[in-house]
N, C-alpha and C positions, 0 to 999 in steps of 0.2 A: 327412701329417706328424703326428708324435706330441710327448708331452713322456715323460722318463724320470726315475724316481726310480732314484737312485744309492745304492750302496752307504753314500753317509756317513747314510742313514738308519740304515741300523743300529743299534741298542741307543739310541735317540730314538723314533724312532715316533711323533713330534708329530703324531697327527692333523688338525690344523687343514686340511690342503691334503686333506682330504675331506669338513667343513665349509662348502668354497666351492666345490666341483665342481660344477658344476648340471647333469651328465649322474652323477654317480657311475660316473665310471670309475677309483678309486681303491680297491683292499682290501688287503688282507695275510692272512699266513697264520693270523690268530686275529679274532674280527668285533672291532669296533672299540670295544664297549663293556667287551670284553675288555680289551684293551690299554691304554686309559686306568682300568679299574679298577686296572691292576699300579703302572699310576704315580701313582695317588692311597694306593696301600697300600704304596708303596715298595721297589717289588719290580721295581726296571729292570733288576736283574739278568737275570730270564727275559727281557728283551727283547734282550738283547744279540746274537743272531743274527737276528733278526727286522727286515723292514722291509717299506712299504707300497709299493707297485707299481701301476703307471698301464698300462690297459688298451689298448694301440696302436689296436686296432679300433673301439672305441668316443670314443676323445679326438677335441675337438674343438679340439684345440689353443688355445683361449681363454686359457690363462697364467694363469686365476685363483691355480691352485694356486703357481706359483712364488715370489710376496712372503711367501706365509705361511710357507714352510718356513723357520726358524731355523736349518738346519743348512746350507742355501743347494746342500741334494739333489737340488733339480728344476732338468733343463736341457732345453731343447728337444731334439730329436735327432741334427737334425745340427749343433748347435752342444757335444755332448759332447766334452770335452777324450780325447786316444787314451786316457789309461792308464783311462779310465771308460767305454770303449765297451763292453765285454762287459756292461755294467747295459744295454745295450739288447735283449740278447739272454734276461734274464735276467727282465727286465718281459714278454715275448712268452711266453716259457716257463711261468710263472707262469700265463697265460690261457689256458693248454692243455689 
């Protein structure tokens, strides 16, 4: 079992839930010092398609990451509501 970051990451991209991964199974499509440069320069507009992604294979389902997320993006796997399932397929896709 995995955790999955959901689509309501999108155009947030809070990295904190890759601050407390203690395997780093968390990236996204730009590295992260990226990311938080856009929103220290106020530039969240580029992030608006953009979100960070939890590595199935690697997760050790610990839950660290889930308190920290402010958008409340990270759910376990089989605990993702239907209309948010396809963000599980989409986290996999991402590690391929």
């Amino acid at each position: 079992m995995s955790h999955v970051i959901t689509e309501w990451c999108q155009g947030t991209c809070d990295t904190s839930c890759v601050d407390v991964c203690p395997i780093d199974c968390i990236q996204g499509p730009l590295p992260v010092n990226e990311i938080r440069k856009l929103q220290l320069d106020g530039k969240r507009d580029r992030l608006r398609e953009i979100q960070m992604y939890i590595d199935p294979e690697t997760c050790i389902d610990c839950g660290a990451c889930v308190p920290e997320c402010p958008m409340k993006a990270i759910y376990e796997d089989f605990n993702l509501p239907e209309r948010l399932a396809p963000d599980a397929s989409r986290n996999v896709a991402f590690f391929q």
